[in-house]
N, C-alpha and C positions, 0 to 999 in steps of 0.2 A: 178167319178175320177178313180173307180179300172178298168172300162173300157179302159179309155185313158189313164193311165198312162201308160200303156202296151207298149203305142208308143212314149213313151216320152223318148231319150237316156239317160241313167243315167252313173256313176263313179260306178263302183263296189268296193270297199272296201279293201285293201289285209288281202290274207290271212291268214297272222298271224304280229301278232303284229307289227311294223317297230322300229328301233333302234332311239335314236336321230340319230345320224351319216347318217341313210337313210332319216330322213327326213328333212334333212340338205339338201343332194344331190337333193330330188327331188322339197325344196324350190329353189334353185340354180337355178335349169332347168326350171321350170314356172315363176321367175323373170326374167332369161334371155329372153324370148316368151316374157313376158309380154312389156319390153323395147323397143324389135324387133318392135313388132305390134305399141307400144307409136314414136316411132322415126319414122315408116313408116307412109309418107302423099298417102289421098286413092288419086286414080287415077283418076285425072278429077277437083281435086280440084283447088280451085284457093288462095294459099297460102298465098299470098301478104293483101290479103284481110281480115286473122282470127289476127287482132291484137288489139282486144276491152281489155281493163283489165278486165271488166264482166267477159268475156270469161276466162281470165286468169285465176280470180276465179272459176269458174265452173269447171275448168280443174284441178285445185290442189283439192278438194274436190271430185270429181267424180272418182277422179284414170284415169282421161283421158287426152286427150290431141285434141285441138279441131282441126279441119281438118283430122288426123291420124285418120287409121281404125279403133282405139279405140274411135271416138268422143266420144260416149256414154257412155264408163267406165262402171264404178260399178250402175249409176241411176239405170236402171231398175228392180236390183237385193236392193236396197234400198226403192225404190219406192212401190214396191210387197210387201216388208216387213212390211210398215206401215202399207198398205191400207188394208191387211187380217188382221193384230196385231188389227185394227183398228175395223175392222168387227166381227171378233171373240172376243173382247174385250166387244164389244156392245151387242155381244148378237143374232146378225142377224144370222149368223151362229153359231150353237152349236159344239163345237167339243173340245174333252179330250185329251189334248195334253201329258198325260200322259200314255194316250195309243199307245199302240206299231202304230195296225194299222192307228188308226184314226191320227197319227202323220204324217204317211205314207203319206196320203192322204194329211193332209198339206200342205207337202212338192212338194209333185206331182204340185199340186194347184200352189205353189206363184213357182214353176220352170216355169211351162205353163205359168204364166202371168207375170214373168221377162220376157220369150222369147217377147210375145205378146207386154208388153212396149217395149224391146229391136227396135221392128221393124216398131212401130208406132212414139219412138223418132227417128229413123234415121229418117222418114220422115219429120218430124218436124223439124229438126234442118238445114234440105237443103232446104225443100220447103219452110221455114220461112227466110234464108239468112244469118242463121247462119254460116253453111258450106257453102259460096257460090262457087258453080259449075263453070267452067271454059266457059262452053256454056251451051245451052240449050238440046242439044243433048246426054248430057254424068250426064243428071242430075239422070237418073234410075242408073245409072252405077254406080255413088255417092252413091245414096242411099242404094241399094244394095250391095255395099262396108261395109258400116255402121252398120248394118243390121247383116252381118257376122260377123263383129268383136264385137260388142256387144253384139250377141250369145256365141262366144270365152269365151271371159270373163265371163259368167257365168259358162261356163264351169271348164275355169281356176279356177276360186273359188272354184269348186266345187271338183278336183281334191287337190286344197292347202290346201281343209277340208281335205280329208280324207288322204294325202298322206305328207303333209305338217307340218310345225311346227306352222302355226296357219292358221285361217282362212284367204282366198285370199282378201275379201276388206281390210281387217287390212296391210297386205303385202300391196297390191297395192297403199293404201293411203300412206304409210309412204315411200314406194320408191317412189312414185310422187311427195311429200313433200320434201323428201332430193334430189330428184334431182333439184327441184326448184331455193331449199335455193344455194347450190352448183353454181349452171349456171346464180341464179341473184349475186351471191357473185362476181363473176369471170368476167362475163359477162356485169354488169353493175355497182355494187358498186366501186370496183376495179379500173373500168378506170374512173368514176367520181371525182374520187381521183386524178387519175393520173392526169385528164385532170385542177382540181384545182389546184393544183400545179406549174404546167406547164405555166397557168396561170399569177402567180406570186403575186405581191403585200404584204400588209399586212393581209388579210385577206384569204392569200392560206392555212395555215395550218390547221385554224379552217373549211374552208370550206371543206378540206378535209377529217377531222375529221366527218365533219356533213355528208359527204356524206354515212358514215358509220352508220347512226340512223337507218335505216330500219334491220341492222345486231346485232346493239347493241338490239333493242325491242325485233329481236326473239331473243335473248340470255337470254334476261328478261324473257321470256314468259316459256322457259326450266325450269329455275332455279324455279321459282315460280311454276311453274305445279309441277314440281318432289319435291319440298317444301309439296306441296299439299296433293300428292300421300302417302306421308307418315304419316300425321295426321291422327289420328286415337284415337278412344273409344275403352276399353276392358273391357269385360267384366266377371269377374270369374265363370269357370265353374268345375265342380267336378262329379265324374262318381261312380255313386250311387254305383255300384258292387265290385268294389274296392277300399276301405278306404284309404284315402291321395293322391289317384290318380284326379288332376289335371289339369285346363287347363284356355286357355283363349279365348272367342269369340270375336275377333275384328270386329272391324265397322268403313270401315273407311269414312273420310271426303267427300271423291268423291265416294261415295255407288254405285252409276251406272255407274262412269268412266266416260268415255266422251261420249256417249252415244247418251245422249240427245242431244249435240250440232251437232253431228252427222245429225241425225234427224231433228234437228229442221233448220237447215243451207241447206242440202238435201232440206226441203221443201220450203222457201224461194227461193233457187237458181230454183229449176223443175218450181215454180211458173212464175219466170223472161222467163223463155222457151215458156212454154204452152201458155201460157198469149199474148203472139205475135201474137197466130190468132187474137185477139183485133181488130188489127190496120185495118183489112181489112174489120170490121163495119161496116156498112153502114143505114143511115136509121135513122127510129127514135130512134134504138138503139143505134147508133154512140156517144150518150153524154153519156150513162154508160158507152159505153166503155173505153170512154176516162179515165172516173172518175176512172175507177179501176183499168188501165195501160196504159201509153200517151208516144209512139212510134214516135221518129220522124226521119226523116234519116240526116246522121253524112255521111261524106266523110273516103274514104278508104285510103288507098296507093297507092293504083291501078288508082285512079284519079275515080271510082266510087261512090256509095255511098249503105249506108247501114241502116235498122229501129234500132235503138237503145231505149230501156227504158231510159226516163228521167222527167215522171212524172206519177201524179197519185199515187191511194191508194200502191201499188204495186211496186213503187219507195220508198216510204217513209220508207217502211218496209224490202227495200231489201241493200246486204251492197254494194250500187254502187257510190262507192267513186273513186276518180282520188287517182294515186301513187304517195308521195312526192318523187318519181325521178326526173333526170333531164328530159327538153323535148326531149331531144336525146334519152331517151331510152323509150319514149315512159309515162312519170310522167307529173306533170303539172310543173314542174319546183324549185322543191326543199319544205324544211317545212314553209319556210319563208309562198311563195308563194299557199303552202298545205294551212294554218292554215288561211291563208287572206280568199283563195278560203269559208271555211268552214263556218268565220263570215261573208261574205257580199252577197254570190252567192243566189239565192232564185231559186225554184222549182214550176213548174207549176203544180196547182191544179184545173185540168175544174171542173166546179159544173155541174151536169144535170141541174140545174135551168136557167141555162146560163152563161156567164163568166167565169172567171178565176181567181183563187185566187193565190198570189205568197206567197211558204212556204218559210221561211227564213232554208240554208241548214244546220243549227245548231236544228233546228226542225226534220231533217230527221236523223243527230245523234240521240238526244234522242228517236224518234220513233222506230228506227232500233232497238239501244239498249232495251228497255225497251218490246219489242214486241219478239223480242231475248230469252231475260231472262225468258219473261211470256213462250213461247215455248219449254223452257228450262225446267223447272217446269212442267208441263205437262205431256211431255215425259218421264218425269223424274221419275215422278209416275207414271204414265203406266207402265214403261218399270219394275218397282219394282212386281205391279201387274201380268204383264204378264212372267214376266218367276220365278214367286214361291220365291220372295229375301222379300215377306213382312214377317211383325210380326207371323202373323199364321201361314207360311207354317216354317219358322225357327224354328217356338217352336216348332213344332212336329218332325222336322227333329230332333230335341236335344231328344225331351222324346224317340224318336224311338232308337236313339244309346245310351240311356242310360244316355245323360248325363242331371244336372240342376243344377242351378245358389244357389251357397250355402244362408241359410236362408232363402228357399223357398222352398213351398212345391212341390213335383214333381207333377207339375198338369200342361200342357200343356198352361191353359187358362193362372195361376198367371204369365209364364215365357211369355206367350203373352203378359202380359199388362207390364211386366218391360221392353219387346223390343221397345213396343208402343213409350216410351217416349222415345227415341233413334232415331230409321231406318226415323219414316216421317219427325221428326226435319233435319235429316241430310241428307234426302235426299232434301228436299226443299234446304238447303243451300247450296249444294254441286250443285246442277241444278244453283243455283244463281252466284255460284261462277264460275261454266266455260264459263256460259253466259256473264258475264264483263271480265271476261279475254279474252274470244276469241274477242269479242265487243272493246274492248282495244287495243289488238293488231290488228286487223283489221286497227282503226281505226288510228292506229299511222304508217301504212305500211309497217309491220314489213316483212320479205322477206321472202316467205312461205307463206304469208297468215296468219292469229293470227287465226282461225280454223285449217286451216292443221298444223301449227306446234302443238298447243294444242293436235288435235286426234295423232299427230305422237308420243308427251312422252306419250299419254296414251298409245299407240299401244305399243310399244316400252317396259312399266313399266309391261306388260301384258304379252308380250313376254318372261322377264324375269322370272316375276314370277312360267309362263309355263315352260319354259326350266328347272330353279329350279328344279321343281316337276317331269318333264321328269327325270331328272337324278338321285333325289330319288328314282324314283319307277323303274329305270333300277339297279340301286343298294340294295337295298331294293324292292323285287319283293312283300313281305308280304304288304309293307306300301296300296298299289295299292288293294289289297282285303279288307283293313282295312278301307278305306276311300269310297270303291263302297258298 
């Protein structure tokens, strides 16, 4: 990697510190890029045709927007992250991420292999019929399109780390998210209303009312996260070198943030992607294929047709549910019609052994969810693991600056084993608790997505509490020495 990294174009850093105020300005200017590229369809594509809700999902989650030069989004720079977190976690690779250099190297590493995913998913997502191409002639030109813009974006990210007021997927999720919730507010709740109304009868006000549930959930989904965000454990601390000088270690509820759902949603959705070469099995291995993801093609707009996920292990687990919109905008026709759809619809499960078993799609709610949560969990302790937030690396971080937990003696290990019974308790429940929440709103169609609105108040309570800290330590320059 110190060979190749040589060639790999990097963000240099500026040279001295940047203000808030500048790094206002230069979030400004890569959210503007960023919208440019989201609003622009590549060239060649065939538009009429990317109107799956899947797709919809993937697009608020990925920071993308499917046909635009950004199909790809944030995946590949999410994807990279797991998959070395995942290796280096294991063991396969040894490497101190504590060290300047070998951090270096790192990073060299998951930039080469975002790009490398970057240009293996555009291919994937045109040659599978994702992006479908407007001919057959203009399908490199797609790709190549794709290709670029999901280089961009790690770029962009890369530039909103170090130039910006937070890292670019966090920006780019929560402006994909509010633009959503905004364009289905206006776009589709809005005249579902109208068009109830308009309607007339006894039953126009309430219908119009209802047309507004996807708006009332994410409103729910706000209020209860930022409820969340602020629960919390403290724990007393006291600084051994000066007598009555005190303090508190909090810990809160949601220990990793939203994090895990990140993660865990990220892999879920790449899976519904990659998994599409499936369909084109042949052979005696045609029945696992089926078994693990069952593609069938769905009619377009366009009077074409397209492979869609609608059964198999792979369906069961992924959240591809219809929108209780109406059918005009593209929903299966309201909640009435959502919640009938949920009790009586059944999913096709092939056995390799032969046949077909039909799952009732109240079976792939609770699968979803509960396979969700389990993934939530997981990540959730990794992600504690991997970047130094467990009991041991805490307590040392306290005995190093001095501080320890009154009625204990200053010993590293005793303030390990009081954190013990805190951090893994709360992080298991806090991985549980954004897994039914975003599982929740998901499944109640709340607008946004009950994932993107979730990462967005995390994004968003994160932002805060950075900017906070920005402008202590612009005001208070000593605080910024005292705390590094």
């Amino acid at each position: 990697m110190d060979k190749i990294s040589k060639f790999i174009p990097s963000i240099k850093p500026p040279a001295t510190p940047l203000s808030l105020r500048e790094k206002m300005y230069w979030t400004a200017g890569i959210i503007t890029i960023y919208f440019l590229l989201y609003n622009t369809y590549a060239v060649g594509v065939n538009q009429q045709a990317v109107t799956q809700p899947l797709l919809q999902l993937v697009s608020i989650i990925f920071a993308a927007r499917i046909g635009s030069i950004i199909t790809v989004g944030i995946g590949p720079i999410v994807l990279s992250s797991i998959v070395l977190q995942l290796i280096v976690g294991s063991g396969i690779i040894d490497i101190d991420l504590s060290d300047t250099a070998q951090r270096s190297r790192f990073q060299a590493l998951q930039k080469l292999s975002a790009m490398a995913i970057a240009v293996v998913e555009a291919v994937v997502f045109v040659y599978t019929g994702y992006v479908p191409a407007a001919s057959a002639s203009v399908v490199g030109i797609v790709m190549l399109q794709l290709a670029v813009g999901a280089i961009s974006i790690i770029f962009l990210d890369e530039i909103m780390t170090k130039y910006g007021i937070t890292s670019g997927i966090n920006m780019f999720i929560a402006s994909g998210v509010s633009y959503a919730i905004v364009a289905g507010t206006f776009g589709i709740l809005v005249p579902e209303a109208v068009a109830a109304i308009q309607a007339g009868g006894a039953s126009a006000i309430p219908n119009a009312l209802l047309a507004f549930g996807p708006l009332f959930f994410a409103i729910l989904v706000f209020i209860v996260s930022i409820y969340a965000y602020e629960m919390k454990v403290e724990l007393p601390l006291s600084f051994e070198q000066l007598r009555g000088v005190g303090g508190r270690l909090p810990i809160p509820f949601l220990y990793v943030s939203v994090l895990p759902v990140i993660l865990a949603s990220s892999l879920e959705l790449s899976m519904t992607v990659w998994l599409r070469f499936l369909s084109g099995v042949k052979g005696s291995l045609a029945g696992l294929a089926k078994f693990i993801a069952l593609y069938q093609p769905v009619a377009t707009t366009n009077g074409g047709t397209t492979l869609q996920l609608s059964g198999g292990i792979a369906y069961l687990i992924s959240p591809t549910f219809p929108l209780p919109y109406s059918a005009n905008y593209g929903g299966i026709g309201g909640y009435a019609t959502y919640f009938t759809y949920l009790l009586q619809h059944t999913t096709q499960l092939f056995l390799p052994w032969g046949g077909y078993l039909l799952v009732p799609e109240w079976m792939h709610v609770i699968i979803y969810t509960v396979v969700l949560v389990l993934l939530c969990i997981v990540f959730g302790k990794f992600w504690v693991e991997m970047t130094g937030q467990n009991p041991k690396n805490i307590s040392e971080q306290l005995g190093d600056m001095g501080w320890q937990i009154p009625g204990f003696r200053r010993d590293p290990r005793i303030v390990e084993g009081v954190l013990n019974k805190y951090i893994p308790t709360i992080t298991v429940l806090g991985s549980v608790f954004v897994g039914l929440l975003a599982a929740l709103a998901t499944l109640t169609g709340a607008v946004g997505s009950g994932m993107g609105i979730l990462l967005t108040v995390g994004i968003i309570y994160m932002l805060y509490q950075q900017l906070e800290q920005d402008r202590l330590y612009e005001t208070y320059p000593i605080l910024e020495k005292i705390t590094k």
